[in-house]
C-alpha positions in Angstrom: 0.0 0.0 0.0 1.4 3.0 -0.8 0.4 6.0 0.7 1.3 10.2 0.2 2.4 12.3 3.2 -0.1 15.4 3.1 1.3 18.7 1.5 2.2 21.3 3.9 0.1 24.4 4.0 2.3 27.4 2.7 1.7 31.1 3.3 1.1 32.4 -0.2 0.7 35.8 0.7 4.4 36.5 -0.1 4.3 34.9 -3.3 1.5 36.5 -4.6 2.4 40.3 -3.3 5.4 39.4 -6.1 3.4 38.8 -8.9 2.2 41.4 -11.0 -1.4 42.2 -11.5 -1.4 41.6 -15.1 0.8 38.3 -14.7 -1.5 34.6 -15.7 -1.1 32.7 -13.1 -2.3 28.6 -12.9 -2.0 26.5 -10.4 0.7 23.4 -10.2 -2.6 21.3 -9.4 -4.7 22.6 -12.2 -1.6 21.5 -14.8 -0.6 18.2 -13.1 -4.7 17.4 -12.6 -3.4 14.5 -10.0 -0.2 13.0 -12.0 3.1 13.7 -11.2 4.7 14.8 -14.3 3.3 16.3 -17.9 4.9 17.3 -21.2 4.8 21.0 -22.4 6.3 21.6 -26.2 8.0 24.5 -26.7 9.3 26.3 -29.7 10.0 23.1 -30.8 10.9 21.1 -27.7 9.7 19.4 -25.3 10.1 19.6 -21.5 8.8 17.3 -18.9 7.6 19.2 -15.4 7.9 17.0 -12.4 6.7 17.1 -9.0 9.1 15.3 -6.4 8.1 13.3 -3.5 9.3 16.2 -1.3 6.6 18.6 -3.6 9.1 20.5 -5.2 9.1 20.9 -9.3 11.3 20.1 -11.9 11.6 21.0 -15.4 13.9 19.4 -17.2 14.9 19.4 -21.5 
C-alpha cells in the first residue's frame, strides 16, 4: 500500500504580493490534474515538469 504524506500548508501571501497584476497565473494542481509529471512543447521542444516526493518541481529538456 502506498500512501502520500499530506502537502504542507504554505503562506502564499508572499508569493503572490510578487506577482504582478497583469501576470497569468495557474496552479501546479490545475496543470498536473493529479499526476506527477506532464509534457509542455515549446518552440520546438519538449520539457517534462515533475513534481518530487518532497513537492518540489522540476523541469527538465
Amino acid at each position: 500500500m502506498t500512501t502520500t504524506a499530506p502537502r504542507p500548508v504554505q503562506d502564499t501571501s508572499s508569493v503572490a504580493a510578487q506577482i504582478p497584476e497583469s501576470a497569468q497565473t495557474i496552479d501546479s494542481e490545475d496543470l498536473l490534474k493529479g499526476s506527477r509529471q506532464l509534457f509542455i512543447t515549446h518552440r520546438g521542444s519538449i520539457y517534462r515538469l515533475l513534481e518530487t516526493r518532497n513537492g518540489k518541481l522540476i523541469l527538465q529538456k
